[in-house]
C-alpha beads as a LAMMPS data file, in Angstrom:
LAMMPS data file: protein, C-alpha beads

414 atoms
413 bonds

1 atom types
1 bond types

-500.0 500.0 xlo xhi
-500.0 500.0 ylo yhi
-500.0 500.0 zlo zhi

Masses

1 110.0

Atoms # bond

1 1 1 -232.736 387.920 -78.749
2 1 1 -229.155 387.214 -78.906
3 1 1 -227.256 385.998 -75.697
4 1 1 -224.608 387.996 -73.834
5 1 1 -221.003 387.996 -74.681
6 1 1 -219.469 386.537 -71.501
7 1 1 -215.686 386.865 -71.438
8 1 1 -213.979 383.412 -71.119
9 1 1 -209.601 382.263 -70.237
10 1 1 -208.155 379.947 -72.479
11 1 1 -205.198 378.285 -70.946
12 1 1 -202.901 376.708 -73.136
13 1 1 -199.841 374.227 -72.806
14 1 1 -196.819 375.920 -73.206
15 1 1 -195.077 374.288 -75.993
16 1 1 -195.478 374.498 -79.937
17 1 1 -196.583 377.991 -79.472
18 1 1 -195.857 379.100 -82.991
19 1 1 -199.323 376.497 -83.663
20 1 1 -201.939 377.883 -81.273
21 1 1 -203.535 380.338 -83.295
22 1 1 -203.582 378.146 -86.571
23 1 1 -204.933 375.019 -85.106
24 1 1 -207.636 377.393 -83.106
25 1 1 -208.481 379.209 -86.152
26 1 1 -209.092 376.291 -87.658
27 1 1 -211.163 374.533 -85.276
28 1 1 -213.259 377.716 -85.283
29 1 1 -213.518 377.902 -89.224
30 1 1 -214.507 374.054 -88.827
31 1 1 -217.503 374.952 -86.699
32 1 1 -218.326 378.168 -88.169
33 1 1 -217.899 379.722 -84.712
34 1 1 -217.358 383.781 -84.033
35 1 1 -215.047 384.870 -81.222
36 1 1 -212.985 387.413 -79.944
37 1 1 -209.716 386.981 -79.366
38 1 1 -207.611 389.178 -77.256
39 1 1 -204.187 387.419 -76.972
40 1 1 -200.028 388.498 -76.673
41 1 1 -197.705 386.624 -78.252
42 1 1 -196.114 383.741 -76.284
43 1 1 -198.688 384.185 -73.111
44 1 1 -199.818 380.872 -71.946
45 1 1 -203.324 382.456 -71.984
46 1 1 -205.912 384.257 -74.119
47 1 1 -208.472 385.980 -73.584
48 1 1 -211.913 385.011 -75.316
49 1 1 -215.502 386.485 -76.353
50 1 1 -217.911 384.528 -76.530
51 1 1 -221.581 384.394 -76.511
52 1 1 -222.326 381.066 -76.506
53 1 1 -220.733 378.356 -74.111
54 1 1 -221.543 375.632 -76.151
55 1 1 -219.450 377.098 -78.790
56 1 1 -216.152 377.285 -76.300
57 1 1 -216.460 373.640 -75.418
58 1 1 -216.987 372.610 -79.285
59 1 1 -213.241 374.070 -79.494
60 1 1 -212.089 372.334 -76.669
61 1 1 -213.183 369.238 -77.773
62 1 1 -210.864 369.113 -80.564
63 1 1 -207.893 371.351 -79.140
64 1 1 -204.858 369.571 -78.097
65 1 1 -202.633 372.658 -77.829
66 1 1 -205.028 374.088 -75.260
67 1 1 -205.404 372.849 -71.375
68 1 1 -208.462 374.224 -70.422
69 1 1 -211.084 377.251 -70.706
70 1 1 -212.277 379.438 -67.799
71 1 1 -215.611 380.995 -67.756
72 1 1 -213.863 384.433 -66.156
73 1 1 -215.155 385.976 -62.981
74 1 1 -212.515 387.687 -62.571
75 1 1 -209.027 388.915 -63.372
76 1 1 -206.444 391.905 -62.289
77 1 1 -202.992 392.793 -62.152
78 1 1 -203.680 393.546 -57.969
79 1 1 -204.920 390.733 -55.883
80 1 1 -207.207 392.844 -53.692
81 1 1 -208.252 394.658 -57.375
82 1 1 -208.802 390.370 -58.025
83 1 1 -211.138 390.126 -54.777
84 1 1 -213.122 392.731 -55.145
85 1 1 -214.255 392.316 -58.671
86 1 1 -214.998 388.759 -57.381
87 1 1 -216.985 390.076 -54.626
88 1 1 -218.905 392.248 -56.837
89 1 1 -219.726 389.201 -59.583
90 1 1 -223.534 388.770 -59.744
91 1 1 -224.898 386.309 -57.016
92 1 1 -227.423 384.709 -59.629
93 1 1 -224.363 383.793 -61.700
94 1 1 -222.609 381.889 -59.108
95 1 1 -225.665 379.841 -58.013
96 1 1 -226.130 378.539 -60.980
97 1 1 -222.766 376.668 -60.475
98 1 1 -222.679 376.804 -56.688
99 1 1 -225.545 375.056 -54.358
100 1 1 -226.050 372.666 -51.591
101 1 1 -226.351 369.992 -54.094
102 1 1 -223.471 370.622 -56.146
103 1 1 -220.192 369.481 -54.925
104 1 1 -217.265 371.470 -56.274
105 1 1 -213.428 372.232 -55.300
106 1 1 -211.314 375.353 -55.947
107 1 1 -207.754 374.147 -57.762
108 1 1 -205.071 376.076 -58.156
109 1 1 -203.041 377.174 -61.223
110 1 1 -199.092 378.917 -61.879
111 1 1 -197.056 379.601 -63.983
112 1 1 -193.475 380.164 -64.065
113 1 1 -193.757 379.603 -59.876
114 1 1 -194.229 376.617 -57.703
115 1 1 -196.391 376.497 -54.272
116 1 1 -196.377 374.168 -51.954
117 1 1 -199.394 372.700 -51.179
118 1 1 -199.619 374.387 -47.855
119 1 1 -199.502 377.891 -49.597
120 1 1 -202.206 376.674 -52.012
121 1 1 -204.067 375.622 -49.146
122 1 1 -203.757 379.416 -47.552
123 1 1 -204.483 380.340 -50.972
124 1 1 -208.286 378.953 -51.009
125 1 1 -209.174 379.914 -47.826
126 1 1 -208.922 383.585 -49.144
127 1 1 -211.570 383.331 -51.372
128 1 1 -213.943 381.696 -48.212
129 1 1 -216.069 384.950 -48.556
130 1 1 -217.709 383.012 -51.818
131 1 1 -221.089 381.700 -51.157
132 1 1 -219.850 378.128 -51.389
133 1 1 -222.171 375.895 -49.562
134 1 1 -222.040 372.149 -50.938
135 1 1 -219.704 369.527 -50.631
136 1 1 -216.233 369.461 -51.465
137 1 1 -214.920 366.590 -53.864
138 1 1 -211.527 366.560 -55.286
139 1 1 -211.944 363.939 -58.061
140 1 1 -215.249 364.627 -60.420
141 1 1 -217.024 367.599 -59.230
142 1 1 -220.340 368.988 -60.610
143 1 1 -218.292 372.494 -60.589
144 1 1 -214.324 372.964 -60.916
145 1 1 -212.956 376.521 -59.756
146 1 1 -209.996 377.758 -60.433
147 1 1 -207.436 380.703 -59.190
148 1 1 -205.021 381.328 -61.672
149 1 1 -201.216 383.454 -61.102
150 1 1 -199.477 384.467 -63.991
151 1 1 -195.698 385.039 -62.801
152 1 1 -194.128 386.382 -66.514
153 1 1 -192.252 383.931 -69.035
154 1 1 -189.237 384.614 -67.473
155 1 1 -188.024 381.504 -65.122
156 1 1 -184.745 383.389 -64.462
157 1 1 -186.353 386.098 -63.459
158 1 1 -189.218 385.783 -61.188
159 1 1 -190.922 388.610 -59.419
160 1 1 -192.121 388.851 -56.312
161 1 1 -195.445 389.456 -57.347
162 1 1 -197.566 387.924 -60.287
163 1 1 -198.269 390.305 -62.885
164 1 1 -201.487 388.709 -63.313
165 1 1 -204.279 387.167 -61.565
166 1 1 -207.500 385.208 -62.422
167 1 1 -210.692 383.038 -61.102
168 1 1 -213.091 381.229 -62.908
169 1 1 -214.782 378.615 -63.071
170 1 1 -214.004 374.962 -65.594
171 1 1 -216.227 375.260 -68.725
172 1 1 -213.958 372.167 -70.692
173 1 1 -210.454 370.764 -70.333
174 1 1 -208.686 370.354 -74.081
175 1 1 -207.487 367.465 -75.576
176 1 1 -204.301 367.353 -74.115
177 1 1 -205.052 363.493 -72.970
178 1 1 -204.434 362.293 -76.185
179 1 1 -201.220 362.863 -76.510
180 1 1 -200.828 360.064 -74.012
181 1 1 -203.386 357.992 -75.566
182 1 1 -202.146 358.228 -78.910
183 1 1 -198.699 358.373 -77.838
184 1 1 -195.715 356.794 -80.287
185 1 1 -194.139 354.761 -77.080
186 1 1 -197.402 352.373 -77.088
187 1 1 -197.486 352.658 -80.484
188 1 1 -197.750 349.180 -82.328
189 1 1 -196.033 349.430 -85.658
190 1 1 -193.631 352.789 -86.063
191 1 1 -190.976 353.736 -88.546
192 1 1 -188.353 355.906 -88.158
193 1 1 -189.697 359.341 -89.077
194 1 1 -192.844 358.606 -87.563
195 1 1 -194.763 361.430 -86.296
196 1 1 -195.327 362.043 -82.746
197 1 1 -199.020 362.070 -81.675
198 1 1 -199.403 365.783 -80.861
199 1 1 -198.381 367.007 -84.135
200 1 1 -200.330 364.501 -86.072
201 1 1 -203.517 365.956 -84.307
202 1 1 -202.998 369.593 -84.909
203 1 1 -202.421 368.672 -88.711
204 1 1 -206.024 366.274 -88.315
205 1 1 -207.422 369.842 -86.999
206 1 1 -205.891 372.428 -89.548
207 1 1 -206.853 370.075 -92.298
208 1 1 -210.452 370.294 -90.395
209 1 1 -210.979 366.162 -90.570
210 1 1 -214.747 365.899 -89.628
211 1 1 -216.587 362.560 -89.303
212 1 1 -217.348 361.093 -92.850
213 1 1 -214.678 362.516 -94.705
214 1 1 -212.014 360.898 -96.998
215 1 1 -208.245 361.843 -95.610
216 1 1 -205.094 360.974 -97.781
217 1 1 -201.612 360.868 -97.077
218 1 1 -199.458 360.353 -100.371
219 1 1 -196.316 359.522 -98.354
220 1 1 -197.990 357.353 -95.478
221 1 1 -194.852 355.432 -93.737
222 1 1 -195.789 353.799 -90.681
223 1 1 -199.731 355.550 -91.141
224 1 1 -199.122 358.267 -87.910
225 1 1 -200.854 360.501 -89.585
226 1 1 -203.641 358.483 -90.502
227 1 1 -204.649 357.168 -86.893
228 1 1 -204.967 361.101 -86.166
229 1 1 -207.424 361.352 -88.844
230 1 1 -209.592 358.307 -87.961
231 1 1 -209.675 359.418 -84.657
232 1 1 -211.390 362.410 -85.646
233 1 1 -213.756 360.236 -87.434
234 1 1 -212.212 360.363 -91.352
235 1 1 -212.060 357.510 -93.328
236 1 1 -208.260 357.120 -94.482
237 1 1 -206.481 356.330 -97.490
238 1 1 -202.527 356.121 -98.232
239 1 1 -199.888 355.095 -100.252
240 1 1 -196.036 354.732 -100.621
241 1 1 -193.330 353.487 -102.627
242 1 1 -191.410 351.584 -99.909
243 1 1 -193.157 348.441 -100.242
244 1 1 -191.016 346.888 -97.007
245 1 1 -192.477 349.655 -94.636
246 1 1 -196.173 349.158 -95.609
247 1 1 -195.461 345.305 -95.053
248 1 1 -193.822 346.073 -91.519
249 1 1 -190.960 344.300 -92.790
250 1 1 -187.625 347.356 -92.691
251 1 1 -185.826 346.879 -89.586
252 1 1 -186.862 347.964 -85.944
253 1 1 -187.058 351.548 -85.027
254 1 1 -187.331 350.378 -81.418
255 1 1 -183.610 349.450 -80.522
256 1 1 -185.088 346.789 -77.720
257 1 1 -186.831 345.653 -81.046
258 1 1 -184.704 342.535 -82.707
259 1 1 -186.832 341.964 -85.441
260 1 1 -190.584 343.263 -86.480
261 1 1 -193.422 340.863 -85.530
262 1 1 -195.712 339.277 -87.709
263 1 1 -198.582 341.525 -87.253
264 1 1 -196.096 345.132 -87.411
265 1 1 -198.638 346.732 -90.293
266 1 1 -200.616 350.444 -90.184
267 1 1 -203.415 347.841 -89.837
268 1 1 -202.753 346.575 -86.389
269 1 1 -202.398 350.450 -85.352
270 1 1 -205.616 350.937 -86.447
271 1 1 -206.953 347.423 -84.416
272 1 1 -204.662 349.092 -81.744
273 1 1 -207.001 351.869 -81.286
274 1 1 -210.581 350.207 -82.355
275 1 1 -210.911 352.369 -85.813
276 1 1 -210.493 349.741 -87.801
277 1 1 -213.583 350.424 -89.341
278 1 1 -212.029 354.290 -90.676
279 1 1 -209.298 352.596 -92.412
280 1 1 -209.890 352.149 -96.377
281 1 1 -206.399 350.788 -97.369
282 1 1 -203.220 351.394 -98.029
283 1 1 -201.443 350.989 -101.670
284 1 1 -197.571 350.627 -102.807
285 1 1 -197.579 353.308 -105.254
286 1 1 -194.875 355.657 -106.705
287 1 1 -196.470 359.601 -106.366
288 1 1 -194.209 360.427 -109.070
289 1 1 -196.493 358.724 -111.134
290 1 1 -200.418 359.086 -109.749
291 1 1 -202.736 355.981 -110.388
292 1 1 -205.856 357.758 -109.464
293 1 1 -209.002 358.083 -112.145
294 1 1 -209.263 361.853 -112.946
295 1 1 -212.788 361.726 -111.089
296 1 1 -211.395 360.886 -107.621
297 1 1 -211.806 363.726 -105.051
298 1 1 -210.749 363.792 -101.022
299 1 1 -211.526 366.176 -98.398
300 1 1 -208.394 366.559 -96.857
301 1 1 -204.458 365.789 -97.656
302 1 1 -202.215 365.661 -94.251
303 1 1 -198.652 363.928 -95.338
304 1 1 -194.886 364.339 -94.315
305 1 1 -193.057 364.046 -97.618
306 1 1 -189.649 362.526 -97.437
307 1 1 -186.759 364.974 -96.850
308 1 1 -184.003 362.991 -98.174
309 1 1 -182.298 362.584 -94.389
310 1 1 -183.607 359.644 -92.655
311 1 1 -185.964 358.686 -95.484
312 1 1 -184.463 358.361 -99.012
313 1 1 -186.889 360.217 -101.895
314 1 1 -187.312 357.708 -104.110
315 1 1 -189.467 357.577 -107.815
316 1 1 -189.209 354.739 -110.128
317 1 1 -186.720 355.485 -113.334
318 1 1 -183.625 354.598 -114.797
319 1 1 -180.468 356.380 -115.821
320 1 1 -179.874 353.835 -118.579
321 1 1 -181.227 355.206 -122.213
322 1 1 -184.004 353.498 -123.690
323 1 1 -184.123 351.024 -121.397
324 1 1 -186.753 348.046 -122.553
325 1 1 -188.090 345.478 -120.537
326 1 1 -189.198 342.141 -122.148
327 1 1 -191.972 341.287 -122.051
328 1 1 -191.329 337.871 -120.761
329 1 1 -189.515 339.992 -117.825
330 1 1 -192.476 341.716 -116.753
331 1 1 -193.847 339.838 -114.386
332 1 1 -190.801 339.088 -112.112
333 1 1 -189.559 342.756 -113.000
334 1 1 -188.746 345.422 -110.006
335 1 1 -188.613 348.833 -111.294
336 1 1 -184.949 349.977 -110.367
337 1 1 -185.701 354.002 -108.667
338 1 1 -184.017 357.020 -108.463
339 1 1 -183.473 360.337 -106.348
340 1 1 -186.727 361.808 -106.538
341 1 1 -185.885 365.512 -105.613
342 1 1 -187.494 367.684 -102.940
343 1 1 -188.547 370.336 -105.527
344 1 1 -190.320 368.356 -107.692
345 1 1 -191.884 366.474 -104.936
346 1 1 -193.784 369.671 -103.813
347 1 1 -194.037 370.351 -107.201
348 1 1 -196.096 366.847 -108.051
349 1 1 -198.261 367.139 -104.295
350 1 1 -199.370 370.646 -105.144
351 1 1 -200.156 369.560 -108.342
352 1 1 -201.891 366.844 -107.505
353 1 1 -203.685 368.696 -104.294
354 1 1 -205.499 370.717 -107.052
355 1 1 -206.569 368.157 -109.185
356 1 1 -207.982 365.754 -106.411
357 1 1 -209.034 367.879 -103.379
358 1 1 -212.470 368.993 -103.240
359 1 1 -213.602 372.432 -103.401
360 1 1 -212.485 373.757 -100.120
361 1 1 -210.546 370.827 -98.996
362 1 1 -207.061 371.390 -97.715
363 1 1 -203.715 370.108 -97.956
364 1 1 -201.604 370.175 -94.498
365 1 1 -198.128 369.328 -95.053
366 1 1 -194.102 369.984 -93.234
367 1 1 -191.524 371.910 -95.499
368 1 1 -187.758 371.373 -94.529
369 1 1 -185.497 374.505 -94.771
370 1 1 -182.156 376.130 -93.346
371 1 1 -183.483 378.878 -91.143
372 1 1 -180.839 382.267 -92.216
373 1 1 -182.131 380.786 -95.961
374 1 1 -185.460 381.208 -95.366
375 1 1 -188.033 383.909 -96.882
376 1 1 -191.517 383.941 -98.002
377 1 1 -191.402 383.639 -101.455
378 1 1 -189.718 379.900 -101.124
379 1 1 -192.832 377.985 -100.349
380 1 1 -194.630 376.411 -102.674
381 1 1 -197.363 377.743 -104.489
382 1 1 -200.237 376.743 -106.525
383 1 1 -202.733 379.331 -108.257
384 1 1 -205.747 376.986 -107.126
385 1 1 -204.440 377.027 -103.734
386 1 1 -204.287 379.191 -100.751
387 1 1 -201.655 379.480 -97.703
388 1 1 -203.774 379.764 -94.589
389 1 1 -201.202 379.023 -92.138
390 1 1 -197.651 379.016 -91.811
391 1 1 -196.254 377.523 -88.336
392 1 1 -192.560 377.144 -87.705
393 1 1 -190.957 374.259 -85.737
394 1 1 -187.486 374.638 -84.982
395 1 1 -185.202 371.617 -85.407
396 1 1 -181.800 373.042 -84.539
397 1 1 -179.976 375.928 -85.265
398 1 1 -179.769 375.579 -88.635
399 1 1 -182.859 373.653 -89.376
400 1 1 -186.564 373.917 -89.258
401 1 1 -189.985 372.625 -90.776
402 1 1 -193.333 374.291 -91.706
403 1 1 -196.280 372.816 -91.218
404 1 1 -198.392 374.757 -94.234
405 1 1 -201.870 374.462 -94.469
406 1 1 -203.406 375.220 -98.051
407 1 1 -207.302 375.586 -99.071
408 1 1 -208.361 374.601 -102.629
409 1 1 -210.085 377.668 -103.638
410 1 1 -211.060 376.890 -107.191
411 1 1 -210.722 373.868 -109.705
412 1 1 -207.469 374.175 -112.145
413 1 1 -208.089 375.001 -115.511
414 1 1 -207.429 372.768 -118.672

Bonds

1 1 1 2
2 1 2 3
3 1 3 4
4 1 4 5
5 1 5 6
6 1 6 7
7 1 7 8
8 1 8 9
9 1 9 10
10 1 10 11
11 1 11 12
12 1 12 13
13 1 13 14
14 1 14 15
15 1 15 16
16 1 16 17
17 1 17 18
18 1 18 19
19 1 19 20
20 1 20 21
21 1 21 22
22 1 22 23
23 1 23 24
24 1 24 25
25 1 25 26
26 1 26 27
27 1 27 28
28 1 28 29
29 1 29 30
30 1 30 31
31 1 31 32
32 1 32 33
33 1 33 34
34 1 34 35
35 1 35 36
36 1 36 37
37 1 37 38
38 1 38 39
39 1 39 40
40 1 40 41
41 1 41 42
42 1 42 43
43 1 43 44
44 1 44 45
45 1 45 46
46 1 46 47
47 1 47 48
48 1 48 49
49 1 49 50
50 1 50 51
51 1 51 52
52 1 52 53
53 1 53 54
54 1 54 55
55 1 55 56
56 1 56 57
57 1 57 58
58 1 58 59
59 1 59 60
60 1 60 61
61 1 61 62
62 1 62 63
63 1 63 64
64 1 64 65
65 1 65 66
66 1 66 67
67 1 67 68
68 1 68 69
69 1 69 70
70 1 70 71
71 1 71 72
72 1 72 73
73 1 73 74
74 1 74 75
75 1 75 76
76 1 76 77
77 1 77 78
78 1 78 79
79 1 79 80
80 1 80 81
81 1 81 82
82 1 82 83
83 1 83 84
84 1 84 85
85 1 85 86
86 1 86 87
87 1 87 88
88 1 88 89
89 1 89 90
90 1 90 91
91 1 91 92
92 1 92 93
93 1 93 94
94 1 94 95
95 1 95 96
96 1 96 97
97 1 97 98
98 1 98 99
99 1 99 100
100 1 100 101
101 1 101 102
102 1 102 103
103 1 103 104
104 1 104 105
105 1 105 106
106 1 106 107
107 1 107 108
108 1 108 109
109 1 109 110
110 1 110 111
111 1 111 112
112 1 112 113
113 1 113 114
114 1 114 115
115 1 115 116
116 1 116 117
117 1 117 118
118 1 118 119
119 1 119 120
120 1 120 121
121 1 121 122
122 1 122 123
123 1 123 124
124 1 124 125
125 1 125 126
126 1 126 127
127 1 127 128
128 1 128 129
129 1 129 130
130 1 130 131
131 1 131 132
132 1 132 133
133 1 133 134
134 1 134 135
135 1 135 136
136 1 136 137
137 1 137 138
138 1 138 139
139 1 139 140
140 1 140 141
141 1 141 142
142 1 142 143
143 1 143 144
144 1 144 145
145 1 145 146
146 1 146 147
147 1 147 148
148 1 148 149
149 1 149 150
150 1 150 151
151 1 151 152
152 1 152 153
153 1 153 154
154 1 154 155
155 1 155 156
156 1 156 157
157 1 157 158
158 1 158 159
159 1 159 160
160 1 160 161
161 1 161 162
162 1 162 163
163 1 163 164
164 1 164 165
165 1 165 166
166 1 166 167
167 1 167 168
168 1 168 169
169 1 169 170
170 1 170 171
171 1 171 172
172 1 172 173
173 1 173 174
174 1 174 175
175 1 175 176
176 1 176 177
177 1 177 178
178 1 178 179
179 1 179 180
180 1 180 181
181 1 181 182
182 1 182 183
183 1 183 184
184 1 184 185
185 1 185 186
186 1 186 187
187 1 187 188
188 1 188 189
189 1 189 190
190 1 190 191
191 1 191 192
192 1 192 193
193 1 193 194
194 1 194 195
195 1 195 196
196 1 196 197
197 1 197 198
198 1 198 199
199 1 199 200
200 1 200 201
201 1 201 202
202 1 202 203
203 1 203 204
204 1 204 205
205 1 205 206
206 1 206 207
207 1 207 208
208 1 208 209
209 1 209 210
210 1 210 211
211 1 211 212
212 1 212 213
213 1 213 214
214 1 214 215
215 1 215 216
216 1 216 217
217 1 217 218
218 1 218 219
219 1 219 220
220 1 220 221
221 1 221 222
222 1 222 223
223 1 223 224
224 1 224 225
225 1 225 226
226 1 226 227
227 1 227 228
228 1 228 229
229 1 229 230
230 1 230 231
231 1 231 232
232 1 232 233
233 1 233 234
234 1 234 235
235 1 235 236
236 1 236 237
237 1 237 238
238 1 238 239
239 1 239 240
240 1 240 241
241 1 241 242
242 1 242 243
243 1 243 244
244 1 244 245
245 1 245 246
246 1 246 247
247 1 247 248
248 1 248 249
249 1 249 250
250 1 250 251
251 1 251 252
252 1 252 253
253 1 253 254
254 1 254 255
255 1 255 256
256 1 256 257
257 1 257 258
258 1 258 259
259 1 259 260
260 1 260 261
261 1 261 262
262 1 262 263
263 1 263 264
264 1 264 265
265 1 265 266
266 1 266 267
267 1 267 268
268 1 268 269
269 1 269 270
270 1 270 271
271 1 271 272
272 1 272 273
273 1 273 274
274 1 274 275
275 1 275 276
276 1 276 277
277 1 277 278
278 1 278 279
279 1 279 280
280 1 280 281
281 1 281 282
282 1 282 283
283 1 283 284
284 1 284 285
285 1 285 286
286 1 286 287
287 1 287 288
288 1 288 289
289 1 289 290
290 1 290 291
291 1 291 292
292 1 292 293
293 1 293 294
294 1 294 295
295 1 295 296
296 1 296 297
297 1 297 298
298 1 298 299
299 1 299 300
300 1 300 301
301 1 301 302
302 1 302 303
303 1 303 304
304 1 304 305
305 1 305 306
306 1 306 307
307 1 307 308
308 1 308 309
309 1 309 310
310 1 310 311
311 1 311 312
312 1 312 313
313 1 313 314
314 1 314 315
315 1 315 316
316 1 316 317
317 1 317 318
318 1 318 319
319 1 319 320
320 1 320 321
321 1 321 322
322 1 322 323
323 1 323 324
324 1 324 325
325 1 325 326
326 1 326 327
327 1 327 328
328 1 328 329
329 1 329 330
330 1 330 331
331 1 331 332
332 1 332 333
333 1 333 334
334 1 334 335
335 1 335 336
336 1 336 337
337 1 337 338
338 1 338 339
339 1 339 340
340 1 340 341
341 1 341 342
342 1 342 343
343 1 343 344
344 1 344 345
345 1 345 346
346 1 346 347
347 1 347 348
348 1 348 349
349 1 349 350
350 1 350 351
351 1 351 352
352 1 352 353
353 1 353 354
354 1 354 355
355 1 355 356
356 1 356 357
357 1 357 358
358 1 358 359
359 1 359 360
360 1 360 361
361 1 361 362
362 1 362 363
363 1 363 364
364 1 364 365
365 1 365 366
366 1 366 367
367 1 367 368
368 1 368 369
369 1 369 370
370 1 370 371
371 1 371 372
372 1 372 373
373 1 373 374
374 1 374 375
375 1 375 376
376 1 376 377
377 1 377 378
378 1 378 379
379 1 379 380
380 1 380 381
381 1 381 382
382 1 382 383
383 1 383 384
384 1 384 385
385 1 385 386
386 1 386 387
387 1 387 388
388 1 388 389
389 1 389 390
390 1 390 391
391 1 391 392
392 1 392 393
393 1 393 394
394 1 394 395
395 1 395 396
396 1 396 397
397 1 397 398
398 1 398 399
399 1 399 400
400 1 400 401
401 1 401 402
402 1 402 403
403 1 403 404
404 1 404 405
405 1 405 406
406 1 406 407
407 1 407 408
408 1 408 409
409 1 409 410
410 1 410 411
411 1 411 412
412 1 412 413
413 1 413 414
């Protein structure tokens, strides 16, 4: 007999909206879960079907983009409409959660307003009617409640009166704590175009990194991408052509920062963070020119490929004409390198995406553009692969990125 859908709040940060529903979807496809999603585009909150709780904390678990999920007891656009659904919400239900042994406290949640904590305070003693009977414990309760007011998106503009109210009670908190943990300002080694820790783990998620699997960036850097990955328990691989970066030896990003230290390597990120142990190696390697055997296949591909702004594109090449190295040369030779440009980049990494992902594995990776340029029909395509998500993150007013997240659907033909 199946279980009943129960109708649960997700609560997300309000920033990087454009990514939500991606990064969700993907988490969902990761765990082969089935919900029901009633959401409006830009509300902090969705709505969620569910029949299985287990299921809503699996997502959690990996989300970084949401704060927390309700189970819903209740939810209006009329506080008294608010307190007496509560009031009618079966009594079995709530002692499940709620008994003389349980200690629990009842939080409170806004947005787009500000209480005092006086008002919040006047707040909780509105909902005494509840049948709560065991002791109250701010930090670490067995059971978290919360009241929720949603106030509009309009900080300008604030009514008197929220246009929507909820209660529930904590299933999960997201991931949002490891934004801090992960964070590039206690970051060991970084580079200049280093990606921030947030956006590294909704690529980890949208390329669904599960423990076990092999993760490749192609244009690695300072490895932010990577300690996302091993995080999430992949093994990582990745490889550049800037042989100075991967030795920590280009100048400081950090301007308190005279002069790199001896250990400034991807390595001593991953010692940083104890996941040592997920991190294969990194290679100098031009991705012009691929070194891998024909045979060599990787879950997932999350990279930032050079733009050409802060980070030069560089391949190795020549303009001189039949250029010949001796062969006495060789060994002391450095490959001179030119402009390697952002077209045939995406060219090569689709390319290469279809010959070495696996069957289903993804590619996750940032496309630059001028935003009153930009249509549909400029990104890059690949018959063996498929867009699944397109999320835009503005840069300025002329600028932004896509983060585009392809699946391999079928093996490219001779």
């Amino acid at each position: 007999m199946s279980e009943k859908p129960i109708v649960y709040l997700f609560w997300f940060a309000h920033e990087h909206l454009d990514f939500r529903r991606a990064e969700i979807n993907s988490i969902l496809e990761m765990y082969n879960i089935n919900i029901q999603i009633n959401a409006q585009k830009d509300y902090p909150y969705w709505l969620v079907t569910a029949t299985s709780e287990d299921a809503i904390k699996k997502v959690a678990n990996r989300a970084v983009s949401l704060r927390f999920c309700l189970e819903l007891w209740a939810s209006s656009e009329k506080l008294q409409d608010l307190h007496n659904g509560l009031r009618l919400y079966p009594l079995e239900k709530i002692r499940k959660h709620i008994t003389k042994d349980k200690s629990f406290k009842v939080s409170i949640e806004t947005f787009c307003k500000h209480f005092s904590q006086a008002e919040k305070i006047k707040k909780i003693e509105s909902f005494s009617y509840l049948p709560l009977e065991g002791p109250v414990k701010l930090k670490n309760p067995d059971t978290t409640l919360c009241y929720i007011e949603f106030y509009g998106l309009k900080p300008n503009n604030i009514p008197d009166e929220p246009y929507m109210y909820f209660f529930g009670r904590l299933v999960a908190n997201g991931q949002r704590e490891l934004i801090q943990k992960l964070s590039l300002k206690n970051r060991n080694f970084i580079g200049n175009t280093s990606m921030d820790a947030q956006l590294s783990i909704i690529m980890a998620n949208q390329a669904n990194v599960k423990s076990s699997d092999l993760v490749l960036d192609p244009f690695v850097g300072s490895g932010s991408l990577l300690v996302a990955a091993a995080y999430f328990g992949g093994y990582t691989l990745g490889t550049d052509i800037d042989f100075l970066m991967l030795h920590g030896r280009t100048r400081p990003t950090r301007i308190t920062q005279k002069v790199r230290g001896k250990d400034d390597s991807i390595i001593a990120n991953m010692n940083q963070y104890e996941l040592t142990s997920y991190h294969l190696d990194v290679l100098v390697s031009d991705f012009s020119r691929p070194m891998w055997h024909s045979n060599f296949r990787v879950d997932a591909i999350i990279t930032d490929p050079p733009y050409g702004i802060r980070e030069s594109t560089e391949r190795i090449g020549t303009t001189k004409k039949n250029l010949i190295v001796d062969a006495k040369q060789m060994s002391v030779h450095i490959p001179s390198k030119i402009n390697y440009e952002l077209p045939q980049i995406f060219k090569d990494l689709l390319i290469f995406s279809a010959r070495h992902l696996k069957l289903n594995g993804r590619l996750v990776c940032w496309f630059p553009f001028f935003r009153d340029q930009y249509s549909e029909d400029q990104l890059p395509s690949h018959p063996c692969l498929q867009i699944l998500a397109n999320c835009e993150q503005t840069l300025s007013n002329y600028t932004s990125r896509r983060l585009l997240t392809y699946v391999k659907i079928k093996e490219p033909e001779v």
